[in-house]
LOGU-832965 format. One record per residue (C-alpha): chain; x, y, z; residue in one letter. Coordinates in Angstrom, 1 decimal. Layout:
BEGIN
kemi; east; north; up; torba
A; X; Y; Z; A
...
//
This chain:
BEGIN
kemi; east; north; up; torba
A; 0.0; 0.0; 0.0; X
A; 1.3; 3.3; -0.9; X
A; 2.1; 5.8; 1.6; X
A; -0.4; 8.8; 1.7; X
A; 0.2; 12.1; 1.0; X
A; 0.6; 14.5; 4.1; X
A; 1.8; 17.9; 4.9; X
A; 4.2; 16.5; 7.5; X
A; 7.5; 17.2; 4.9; X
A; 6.1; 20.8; 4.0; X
A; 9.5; 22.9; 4.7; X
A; 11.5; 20.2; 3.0; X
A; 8.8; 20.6; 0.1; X
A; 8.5; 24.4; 0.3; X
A; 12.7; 25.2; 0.5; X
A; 12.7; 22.8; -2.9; X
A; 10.2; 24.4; -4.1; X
A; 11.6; 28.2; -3.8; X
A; 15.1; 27.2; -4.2; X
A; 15.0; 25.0; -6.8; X
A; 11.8; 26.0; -8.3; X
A; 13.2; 29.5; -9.4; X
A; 16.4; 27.8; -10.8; X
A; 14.6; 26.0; -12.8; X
A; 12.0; 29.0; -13.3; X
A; 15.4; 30.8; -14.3; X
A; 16.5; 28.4; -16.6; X
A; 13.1; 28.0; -18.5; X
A; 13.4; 32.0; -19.3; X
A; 16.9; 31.4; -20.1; X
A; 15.8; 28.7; -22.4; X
A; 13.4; 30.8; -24.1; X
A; 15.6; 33.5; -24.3; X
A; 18.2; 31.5; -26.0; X
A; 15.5; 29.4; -29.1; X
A; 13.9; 32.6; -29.3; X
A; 16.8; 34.8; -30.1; X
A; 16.7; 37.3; -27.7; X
A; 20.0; 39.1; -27.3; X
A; 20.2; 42.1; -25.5; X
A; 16.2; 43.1; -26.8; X
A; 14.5; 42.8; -23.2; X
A; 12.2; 45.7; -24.4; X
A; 10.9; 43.2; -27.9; X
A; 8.1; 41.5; -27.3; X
A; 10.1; 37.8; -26.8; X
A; 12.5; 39.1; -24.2; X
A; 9.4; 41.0; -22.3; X
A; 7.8; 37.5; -22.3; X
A; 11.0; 35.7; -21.3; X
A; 11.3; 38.2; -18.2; X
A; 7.7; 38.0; -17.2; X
A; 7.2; 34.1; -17.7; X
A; 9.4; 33.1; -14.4; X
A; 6.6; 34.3; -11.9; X
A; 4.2; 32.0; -13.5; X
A; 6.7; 29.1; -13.8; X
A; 8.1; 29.6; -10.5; X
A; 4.7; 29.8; -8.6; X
A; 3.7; 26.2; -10.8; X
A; 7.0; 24.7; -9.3; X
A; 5.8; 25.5; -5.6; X
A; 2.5; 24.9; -5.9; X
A; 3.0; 21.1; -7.1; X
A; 5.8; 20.4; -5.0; X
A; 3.5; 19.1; -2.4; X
A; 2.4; 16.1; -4.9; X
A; 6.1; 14.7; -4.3; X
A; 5.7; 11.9; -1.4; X
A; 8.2; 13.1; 0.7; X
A; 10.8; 15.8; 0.6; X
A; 14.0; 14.5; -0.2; X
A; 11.8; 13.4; -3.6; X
A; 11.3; 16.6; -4.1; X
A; 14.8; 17.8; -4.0; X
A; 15.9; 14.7; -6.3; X
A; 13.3; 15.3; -9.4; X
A; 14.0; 18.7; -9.4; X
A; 17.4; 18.7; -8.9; X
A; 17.4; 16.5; -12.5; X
A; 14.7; 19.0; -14.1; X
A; 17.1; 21.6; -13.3; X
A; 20.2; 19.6; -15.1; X
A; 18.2; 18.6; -18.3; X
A; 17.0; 22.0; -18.7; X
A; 20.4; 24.2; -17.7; X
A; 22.5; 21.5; -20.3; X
A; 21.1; 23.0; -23.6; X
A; 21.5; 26.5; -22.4; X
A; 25.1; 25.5; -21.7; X
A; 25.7; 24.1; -24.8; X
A; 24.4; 26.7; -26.6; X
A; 26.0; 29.7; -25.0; X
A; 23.2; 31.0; -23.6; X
A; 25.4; 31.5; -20.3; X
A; 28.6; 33.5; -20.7; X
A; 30.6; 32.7; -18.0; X
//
């Protein structure tokens, strides 16, 4: 029988959730930003929507992290959502380091 879902995890769930959720909230823009061919255009109607679609994104992360079954679940799956999404912009020189 699988184990039910409680609220008894919540600040492991929550910290993911803001921590990780806005890396990956971060990363999605940056994503964008990158296929979409935004340069140094925030004021073009692509790089306005790139800055203003990590609010959304970020407030879907933490609002869902509570369907993971226990904390350290949460950290794990979005730990990995973080590295498959940050890899392309990476290797497409999205990031200047």
């Amino acid at each position: 029988m699988k184990p039910q879902l409680t609220a008894k995890n919540w600040f492991g769930k929550v910290s993911a959730g803001l921590i990780l959720g806005f890396l990956l909230a971060l990363g999605a823009s940056g994503l964008f930003r990158t296929l979409g061919g935004v340069d140094e255009a925030f004021f073009s109607t692509r790089g306005q929507f790139s800055m203003w679609m990590m609010a959304p994104v970020w407030a879907l992360v933490v609002s869902l992290v509570f369907l993971f079954r226990t904390s350290l679940r949460a950290w794990g799956w979005l730990a990995l959502a973080n590295v498959v999404l940050w890899i392309p912009i990476f290797a497409l020189g999205g990031v200047k380091l």
